[in-house]
C-alpha positions in Angstrom: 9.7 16.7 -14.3 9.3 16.4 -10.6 11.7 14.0 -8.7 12.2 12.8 -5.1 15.5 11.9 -3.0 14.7 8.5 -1.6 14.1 9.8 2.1 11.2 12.3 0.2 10.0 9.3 -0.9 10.0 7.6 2.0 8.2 10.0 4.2 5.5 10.4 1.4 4.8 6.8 1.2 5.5 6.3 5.2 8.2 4.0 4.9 11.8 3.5 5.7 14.7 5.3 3.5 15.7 1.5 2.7 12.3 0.2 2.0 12.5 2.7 -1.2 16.4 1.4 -1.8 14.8 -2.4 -1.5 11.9 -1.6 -3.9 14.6 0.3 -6.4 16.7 -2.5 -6.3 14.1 -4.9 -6.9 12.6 -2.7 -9.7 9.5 -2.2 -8.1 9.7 1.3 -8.7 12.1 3.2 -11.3 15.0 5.5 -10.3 17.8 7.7 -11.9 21.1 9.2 -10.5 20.8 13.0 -10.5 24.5 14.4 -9.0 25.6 11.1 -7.4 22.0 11.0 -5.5 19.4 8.8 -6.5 16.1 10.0 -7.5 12.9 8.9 -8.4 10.4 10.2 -11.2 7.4 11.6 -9.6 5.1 9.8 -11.8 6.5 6.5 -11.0 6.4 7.1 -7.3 2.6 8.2 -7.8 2.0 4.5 -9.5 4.0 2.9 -6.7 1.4 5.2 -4.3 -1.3 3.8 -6.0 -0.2 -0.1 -5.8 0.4 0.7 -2.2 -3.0 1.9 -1.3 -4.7 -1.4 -1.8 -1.8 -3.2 0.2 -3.0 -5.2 2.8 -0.1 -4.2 5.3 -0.7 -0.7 4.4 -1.6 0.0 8.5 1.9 -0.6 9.3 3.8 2.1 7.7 4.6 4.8 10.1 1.9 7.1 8.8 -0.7 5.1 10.3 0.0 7.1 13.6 -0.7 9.7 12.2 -4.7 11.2 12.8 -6.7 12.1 9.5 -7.9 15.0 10.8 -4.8 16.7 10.2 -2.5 18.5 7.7 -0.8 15.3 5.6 1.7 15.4 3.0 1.7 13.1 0.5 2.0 12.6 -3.3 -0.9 13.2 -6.4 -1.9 10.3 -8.1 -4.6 11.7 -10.5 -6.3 14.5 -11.4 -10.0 14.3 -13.3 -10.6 18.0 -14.3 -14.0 19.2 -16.9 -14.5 23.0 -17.5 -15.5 23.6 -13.7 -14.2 20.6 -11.0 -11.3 19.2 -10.6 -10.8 16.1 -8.6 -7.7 15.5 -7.2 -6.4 11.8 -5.5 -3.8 12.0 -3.3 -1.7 9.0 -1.2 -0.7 10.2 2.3 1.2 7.8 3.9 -1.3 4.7 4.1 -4.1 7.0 3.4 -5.8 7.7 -0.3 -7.6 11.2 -0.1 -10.2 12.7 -2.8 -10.8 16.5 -3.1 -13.0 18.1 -5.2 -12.5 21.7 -6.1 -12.3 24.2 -9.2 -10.3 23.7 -12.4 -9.0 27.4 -11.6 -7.9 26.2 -7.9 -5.7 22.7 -9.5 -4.5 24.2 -12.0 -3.3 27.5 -9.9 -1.6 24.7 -7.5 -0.3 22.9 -10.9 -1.6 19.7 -9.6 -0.6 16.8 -11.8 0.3 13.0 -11.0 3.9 13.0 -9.3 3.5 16.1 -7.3 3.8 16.7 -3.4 0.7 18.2 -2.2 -0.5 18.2 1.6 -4.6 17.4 2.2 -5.9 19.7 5.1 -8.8 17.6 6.6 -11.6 19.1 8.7 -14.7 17.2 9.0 -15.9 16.2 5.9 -13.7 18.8 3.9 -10.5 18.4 2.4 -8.5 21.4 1.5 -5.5 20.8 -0.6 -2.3 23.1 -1.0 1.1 22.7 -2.3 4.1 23.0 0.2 
């Protein structure tokens, strides 16, 4: 099962480190300790993604300076794959991104809800790759 230290989870979601601690300690989001570090379940901070996207301060997480036309890292939140196509939702900071590509290419990547992926954008194309 993937997991992220808080401060992954911060840059993915474009928050501060104690943002995550707040939302943890408020049970917004679910976390384990792992070797005295705390770390959260990929899939849960995919859900916590999700909830995000739809937030109405979404614009000021520190992600928002960043230019969509660029490489962005962020987190997989589903993946809708038939016999050919896959499409793949990411959350990149404040940004939800949508790629559509083979089965083959997603499942090469092992794309899957909870995963760190980074969405190359050029033009109307988005290219995604793991890290």
């Amino acid at each position: 099962m993937t997991t992220y230290r808080v401060a992954e989870a911060a840059a993915l979601l474009g928050v501060s480190d104690d943002t995550i601690r707040r939302w943890v300690e408020a049970g917004r989001v679910a976390s384990r300790t792992v070797e005295g570090r705390t770390v959260i379940p990929g899939a849960d901070l995919a859900g916590l993604a999700e909830s995000l996207a739809d937030h109405p301060d979404r614009e000021r997480t520190r992600a928002s300076a960043v230019s969509a036309r660029n490489r962005l890292t962020g987190i997989v939140t589903k993946v809708t794959k038939d016999k050919v196509m896959a499409q793949v939702e990411l959350i990149c900071g404040p940004y939800r991104m949508v790629s559509l590509m083979s089965s083959e290419a997603a499942d090469e990547l092992g794309l899957e809800p909870g995963v760190t992926a980074i969405a190359s954008v050029k033009s109307t194309n988005v290219v995604v790759e793991r890290p």
